[in-house]
Backbone as a printed PyTorch tensor [residue, N CA C, xyz], in Angstrom:
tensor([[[-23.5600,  -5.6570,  -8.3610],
         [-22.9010,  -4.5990,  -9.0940],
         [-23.9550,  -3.8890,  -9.9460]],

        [[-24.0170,  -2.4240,  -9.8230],
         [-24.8750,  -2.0400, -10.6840],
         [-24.1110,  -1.8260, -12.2660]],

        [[-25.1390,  -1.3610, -12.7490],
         [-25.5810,  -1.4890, -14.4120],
         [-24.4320,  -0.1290, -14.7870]],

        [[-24.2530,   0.8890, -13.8420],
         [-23.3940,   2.0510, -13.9670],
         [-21.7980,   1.5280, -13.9430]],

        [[-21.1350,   0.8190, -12.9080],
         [-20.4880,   0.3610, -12.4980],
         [-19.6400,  -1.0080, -13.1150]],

        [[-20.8980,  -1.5210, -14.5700],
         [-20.1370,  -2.3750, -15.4510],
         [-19.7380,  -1.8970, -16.5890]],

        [[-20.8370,  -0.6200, -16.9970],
         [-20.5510,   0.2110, -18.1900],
         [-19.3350,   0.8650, -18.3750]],

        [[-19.0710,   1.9880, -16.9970],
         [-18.8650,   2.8130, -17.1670],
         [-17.0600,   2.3300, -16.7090]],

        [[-16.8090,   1.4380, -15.7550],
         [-15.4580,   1.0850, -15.5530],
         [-15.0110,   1.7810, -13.9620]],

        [[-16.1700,   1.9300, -13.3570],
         [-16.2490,   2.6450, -12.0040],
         [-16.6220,   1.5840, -11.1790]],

        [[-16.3220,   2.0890,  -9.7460],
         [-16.9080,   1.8250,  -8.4700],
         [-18.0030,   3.0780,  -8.0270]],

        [[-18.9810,   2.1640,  -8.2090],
         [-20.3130,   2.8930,  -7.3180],
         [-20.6330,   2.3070,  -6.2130]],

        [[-20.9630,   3.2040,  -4.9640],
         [-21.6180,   2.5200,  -3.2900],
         [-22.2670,   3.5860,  -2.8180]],

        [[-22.9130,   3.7440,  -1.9200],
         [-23.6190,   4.8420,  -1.5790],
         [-22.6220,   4.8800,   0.6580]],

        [[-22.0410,   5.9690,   0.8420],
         [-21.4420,   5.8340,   2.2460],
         [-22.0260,   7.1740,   3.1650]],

        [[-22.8810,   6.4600,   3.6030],
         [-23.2630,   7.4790,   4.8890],
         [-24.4480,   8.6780,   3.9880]],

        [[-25.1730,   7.4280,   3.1310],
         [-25.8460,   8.6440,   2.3790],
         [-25.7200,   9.3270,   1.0990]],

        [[-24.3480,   9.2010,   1.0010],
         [-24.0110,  10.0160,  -0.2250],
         [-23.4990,   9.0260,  -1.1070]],

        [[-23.9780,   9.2010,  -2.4070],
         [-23.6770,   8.3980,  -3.5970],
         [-22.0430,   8.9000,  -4.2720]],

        [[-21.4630,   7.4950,  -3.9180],
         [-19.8370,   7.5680,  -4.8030],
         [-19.6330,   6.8820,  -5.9730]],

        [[-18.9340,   7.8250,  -6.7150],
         [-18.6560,   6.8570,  -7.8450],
         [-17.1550,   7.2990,  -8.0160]],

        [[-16.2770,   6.4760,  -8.6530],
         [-14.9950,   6.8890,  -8.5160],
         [-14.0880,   5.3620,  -9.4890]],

        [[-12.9850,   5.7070, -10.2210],
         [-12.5360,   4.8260, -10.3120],
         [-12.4030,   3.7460, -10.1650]],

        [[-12.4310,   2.7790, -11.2520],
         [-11.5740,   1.2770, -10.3110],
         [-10.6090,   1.2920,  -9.9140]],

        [[ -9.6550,   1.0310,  -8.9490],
         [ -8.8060,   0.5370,  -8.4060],
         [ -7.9340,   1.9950,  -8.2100]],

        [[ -8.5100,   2.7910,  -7.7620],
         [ -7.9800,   5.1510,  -7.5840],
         [ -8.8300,   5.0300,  -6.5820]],

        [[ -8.3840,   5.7380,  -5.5860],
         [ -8.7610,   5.7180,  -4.4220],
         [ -9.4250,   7.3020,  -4.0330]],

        [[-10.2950,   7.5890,  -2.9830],
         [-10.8510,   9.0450,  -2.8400],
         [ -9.6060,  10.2870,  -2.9830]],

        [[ -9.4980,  11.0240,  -3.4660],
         [ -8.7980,  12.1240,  -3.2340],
         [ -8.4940,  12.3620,  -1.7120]],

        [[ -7.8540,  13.1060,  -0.9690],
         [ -7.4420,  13.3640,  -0.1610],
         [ -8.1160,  12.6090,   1.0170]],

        [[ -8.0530,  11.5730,   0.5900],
         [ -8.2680,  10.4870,   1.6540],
         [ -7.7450,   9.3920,   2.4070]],

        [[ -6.7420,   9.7790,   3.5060],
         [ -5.0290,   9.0480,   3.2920],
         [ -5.3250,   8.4340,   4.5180]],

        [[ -4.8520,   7.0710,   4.7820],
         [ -4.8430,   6.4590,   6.5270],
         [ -3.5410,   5.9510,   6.1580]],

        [[ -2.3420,   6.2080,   6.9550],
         [ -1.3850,   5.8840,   7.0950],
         [ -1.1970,   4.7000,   8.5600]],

        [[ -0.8780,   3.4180,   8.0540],
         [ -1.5390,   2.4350,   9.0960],
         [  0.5430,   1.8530,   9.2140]],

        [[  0.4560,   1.6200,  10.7600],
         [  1.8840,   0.9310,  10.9440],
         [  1.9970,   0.4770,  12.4740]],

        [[  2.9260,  -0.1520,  13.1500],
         [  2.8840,  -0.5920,  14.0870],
         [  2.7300,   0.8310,  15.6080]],

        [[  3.7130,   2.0300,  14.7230],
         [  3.6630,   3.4580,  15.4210],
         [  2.1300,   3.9770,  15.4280]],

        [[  0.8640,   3.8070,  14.3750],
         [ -0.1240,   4.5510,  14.2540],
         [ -0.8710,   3.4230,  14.7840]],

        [[ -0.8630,   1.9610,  15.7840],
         [ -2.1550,   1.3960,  16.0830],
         [ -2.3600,   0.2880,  15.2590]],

        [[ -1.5120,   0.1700,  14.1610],
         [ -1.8740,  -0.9360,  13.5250],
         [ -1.6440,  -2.8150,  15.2120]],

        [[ -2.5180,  -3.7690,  14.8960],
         [ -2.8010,  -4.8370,  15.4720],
         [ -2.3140,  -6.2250,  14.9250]],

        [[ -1.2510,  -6.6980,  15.3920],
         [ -1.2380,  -8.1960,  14.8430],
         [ -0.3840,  -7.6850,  13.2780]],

        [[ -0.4290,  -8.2760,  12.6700],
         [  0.6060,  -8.8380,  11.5080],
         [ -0.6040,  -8.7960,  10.2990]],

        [[ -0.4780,  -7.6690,   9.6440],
         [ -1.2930,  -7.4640,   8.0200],
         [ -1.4620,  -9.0100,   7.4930]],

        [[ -2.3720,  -9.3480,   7.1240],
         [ -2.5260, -10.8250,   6.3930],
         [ -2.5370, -10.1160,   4.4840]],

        [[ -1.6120, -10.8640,   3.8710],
         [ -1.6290, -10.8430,   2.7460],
         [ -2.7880, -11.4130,   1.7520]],

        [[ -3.6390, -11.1300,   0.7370],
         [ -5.1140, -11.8680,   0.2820],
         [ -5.0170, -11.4480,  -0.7640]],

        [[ -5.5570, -11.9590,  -1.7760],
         [ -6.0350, -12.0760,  -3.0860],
         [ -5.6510, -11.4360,  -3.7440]],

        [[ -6.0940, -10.3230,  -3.9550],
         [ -5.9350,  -8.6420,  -4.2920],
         [ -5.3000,  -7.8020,  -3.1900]],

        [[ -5.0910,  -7.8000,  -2.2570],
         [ -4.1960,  -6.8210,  -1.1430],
         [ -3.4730,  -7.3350,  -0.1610]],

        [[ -4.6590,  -6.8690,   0.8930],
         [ -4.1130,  -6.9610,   2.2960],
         [ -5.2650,  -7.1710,   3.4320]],

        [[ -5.4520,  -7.6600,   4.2020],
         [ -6.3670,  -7.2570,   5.8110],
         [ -5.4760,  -6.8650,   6.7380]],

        [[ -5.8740,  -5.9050,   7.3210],
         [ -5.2770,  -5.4880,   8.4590],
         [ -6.1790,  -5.1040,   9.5370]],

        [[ -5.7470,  -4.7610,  10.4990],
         [ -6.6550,  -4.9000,  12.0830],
         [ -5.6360,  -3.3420,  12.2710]],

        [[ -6.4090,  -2.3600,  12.8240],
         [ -6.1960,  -1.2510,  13.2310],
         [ -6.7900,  -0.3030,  14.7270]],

        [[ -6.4040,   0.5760,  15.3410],
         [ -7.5060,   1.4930,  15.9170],
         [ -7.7410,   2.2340,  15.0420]],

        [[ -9.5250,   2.3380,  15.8590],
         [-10.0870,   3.4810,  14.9820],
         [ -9.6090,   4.9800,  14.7920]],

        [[-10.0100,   5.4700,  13.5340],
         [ -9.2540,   6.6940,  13.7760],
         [-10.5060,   7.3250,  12.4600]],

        [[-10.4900,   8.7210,  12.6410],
         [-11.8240,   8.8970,  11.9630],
         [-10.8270,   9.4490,  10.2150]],

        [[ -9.7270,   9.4480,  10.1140],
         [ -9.4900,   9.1820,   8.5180],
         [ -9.9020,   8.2660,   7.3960]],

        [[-10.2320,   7.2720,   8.4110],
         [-10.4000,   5.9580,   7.4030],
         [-12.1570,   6.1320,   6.7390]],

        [[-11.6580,   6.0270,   5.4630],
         [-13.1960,   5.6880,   4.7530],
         [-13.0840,   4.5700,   3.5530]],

        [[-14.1850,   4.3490,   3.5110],
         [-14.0430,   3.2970,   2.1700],
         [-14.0960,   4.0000,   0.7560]],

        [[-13.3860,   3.0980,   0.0860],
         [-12.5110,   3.9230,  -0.9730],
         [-11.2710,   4.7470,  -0.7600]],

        [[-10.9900,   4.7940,   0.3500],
         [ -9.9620,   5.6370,   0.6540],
         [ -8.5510,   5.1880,   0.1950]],

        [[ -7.5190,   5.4550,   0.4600],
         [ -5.9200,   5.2000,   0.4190],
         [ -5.6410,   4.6550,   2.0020]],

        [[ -4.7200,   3.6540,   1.7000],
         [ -3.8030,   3.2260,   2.6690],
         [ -2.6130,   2.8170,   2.4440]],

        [[ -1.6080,   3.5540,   3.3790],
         [ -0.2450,   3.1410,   3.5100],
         [ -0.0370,   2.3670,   4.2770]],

        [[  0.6150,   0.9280,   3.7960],
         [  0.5650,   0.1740,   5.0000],
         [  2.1320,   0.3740,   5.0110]],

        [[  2.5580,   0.1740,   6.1100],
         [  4.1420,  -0.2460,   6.6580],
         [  4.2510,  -1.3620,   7.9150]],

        [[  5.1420,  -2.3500,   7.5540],
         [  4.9690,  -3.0740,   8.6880],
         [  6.2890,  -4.0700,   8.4540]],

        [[  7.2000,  -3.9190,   9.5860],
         [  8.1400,  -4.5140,   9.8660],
         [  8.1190,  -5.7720,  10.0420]],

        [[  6.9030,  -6.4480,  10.6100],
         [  7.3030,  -7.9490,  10.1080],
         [  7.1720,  -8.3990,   8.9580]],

        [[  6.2970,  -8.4290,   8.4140],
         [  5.2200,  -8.5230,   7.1180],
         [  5.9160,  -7.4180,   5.8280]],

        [[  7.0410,  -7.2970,   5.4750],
         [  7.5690,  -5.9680,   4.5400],
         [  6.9840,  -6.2360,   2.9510]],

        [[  6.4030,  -7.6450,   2.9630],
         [  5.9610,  -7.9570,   1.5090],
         [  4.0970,  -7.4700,   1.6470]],

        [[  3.9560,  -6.8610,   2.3150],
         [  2.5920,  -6.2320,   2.5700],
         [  2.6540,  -4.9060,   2.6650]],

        [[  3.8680,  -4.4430,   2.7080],
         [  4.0680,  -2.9100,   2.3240],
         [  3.4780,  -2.0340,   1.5540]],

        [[  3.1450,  -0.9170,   1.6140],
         [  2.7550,  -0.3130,  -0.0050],
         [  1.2640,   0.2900,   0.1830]],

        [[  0.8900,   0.8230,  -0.8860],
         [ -0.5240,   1.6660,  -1.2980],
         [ -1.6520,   1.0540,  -1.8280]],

        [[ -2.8950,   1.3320,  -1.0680],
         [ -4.1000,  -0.0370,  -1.3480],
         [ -5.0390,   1.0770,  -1.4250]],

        [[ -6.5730,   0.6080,  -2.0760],
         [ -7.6850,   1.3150,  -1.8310],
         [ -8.4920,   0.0550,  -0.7620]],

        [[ -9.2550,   0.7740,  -0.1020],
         [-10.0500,   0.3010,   0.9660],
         [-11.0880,  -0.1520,   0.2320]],

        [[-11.8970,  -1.8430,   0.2540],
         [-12.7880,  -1.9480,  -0.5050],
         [-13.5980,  -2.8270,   0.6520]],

        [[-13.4080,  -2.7960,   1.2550],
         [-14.2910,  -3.6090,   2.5770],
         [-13.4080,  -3.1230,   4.1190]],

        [[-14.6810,  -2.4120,   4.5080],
         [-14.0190,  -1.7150,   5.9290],
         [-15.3420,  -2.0120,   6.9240]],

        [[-14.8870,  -3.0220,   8.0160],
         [-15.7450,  -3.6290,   9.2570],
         [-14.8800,  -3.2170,  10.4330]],

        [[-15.2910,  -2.9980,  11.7880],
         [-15.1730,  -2.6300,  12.5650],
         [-15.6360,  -3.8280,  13.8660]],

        [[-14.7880,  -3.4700,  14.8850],
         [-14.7050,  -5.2810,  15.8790],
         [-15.0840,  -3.7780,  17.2220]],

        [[-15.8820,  -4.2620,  18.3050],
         [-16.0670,  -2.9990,  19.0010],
         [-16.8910,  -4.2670,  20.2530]],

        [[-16.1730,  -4.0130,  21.4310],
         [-15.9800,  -5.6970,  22.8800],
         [-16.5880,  -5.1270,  24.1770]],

        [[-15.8270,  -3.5600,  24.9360],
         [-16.2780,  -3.7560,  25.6310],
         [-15.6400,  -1.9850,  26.0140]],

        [[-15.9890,  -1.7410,  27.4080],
         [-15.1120,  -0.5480,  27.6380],
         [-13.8060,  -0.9120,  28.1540]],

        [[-13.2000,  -2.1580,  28.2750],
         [-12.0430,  -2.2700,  28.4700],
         [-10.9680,  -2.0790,  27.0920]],

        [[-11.8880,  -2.3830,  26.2180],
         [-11.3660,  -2.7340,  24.7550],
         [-11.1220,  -1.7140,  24.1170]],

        [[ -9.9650,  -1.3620,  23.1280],
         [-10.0610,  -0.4390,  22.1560],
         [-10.9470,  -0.7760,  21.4680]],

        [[-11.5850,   0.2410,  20.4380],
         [-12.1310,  -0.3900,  18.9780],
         [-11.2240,  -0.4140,  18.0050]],

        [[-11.3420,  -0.9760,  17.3410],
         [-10.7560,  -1.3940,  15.4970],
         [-11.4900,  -1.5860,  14.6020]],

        [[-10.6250,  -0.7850,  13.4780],
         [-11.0860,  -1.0750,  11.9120],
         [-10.1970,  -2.3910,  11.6810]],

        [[-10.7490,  -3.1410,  10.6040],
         [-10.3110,  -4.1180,   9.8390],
         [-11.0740,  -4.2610,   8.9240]],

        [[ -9.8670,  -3.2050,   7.7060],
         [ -9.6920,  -3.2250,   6.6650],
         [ -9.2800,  -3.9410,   5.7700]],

        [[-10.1350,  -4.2020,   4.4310],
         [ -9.4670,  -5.0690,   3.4570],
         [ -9.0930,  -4.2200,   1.9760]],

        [[ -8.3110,  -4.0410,   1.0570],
         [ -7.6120,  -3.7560,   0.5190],
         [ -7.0460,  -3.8300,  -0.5160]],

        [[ -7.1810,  -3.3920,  -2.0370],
         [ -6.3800,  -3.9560,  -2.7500],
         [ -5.1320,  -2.8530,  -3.6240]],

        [[ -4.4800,  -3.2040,  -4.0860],
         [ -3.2750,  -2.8360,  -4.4350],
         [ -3.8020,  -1.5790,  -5.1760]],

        [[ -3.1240,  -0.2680,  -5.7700],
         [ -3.8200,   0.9310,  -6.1450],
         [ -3.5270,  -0.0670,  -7.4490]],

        [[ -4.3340,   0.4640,  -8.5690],
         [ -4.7880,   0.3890,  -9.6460],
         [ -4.9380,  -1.2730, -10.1220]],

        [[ -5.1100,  -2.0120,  -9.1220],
         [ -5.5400,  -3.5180,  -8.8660],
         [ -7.0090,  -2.9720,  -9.1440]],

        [[ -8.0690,  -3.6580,  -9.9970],
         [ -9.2570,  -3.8890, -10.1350],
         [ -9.4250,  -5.3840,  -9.3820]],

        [[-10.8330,  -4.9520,  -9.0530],
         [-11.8880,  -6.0150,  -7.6060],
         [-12.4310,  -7.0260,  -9.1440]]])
């Protein structure tokens, strides 16, 4: 954690180059992935610590720091609005889709 980031009450990371700083637990501005069994979501959201993991297809909305709506009919206690704080990607073969799997915590939940 940097020295900015304990002072100041922010999240700092640098993504694709460009230096972010932004709230704890406020997610990017107009930065929305709406994730559900209709949009690609995979398997059953696992509930964790602070949020959620979920297994998704890729889709080029998703960024870190971003917003997510999760919805999911089995899992309804995993429902709800998260910021993205760890986003890895699973990528097999050309038979395979790719996926994000995203991790997550509740909006205004601090990491």
């Amino acid at each position: 954690m940097t020295d900015i980031a304990v002072a100041g009450g922010v999240t700092v990371y640098i993504d694709n180059g460009a230096l972010i700083v932004k709230d704890i637990g406020v997610p990017l501005k107009n930065v929305i992935t709406n994730v559900s069994a209709d949009t690609g979501m995979v398997g059953v959201p696992e509930l964790t610590e602070v949020g959620v993991k979920v297994k998704y297809l890729l889709d080029k909305n998703t960024r870190l720091g971003g917003q997510l709506n999760l919805t999911s009919k089995i899992n309804p206690a995993a429902n709800g609005s998260y910021v993205i704080y760890k986003l890895s990607f699973e990528i097999a073969n050309r038979e395979e889709q790719f996926y994000f799997i995203a991790e997550a915590a509740r909006i205004g939940q601090p990491l």
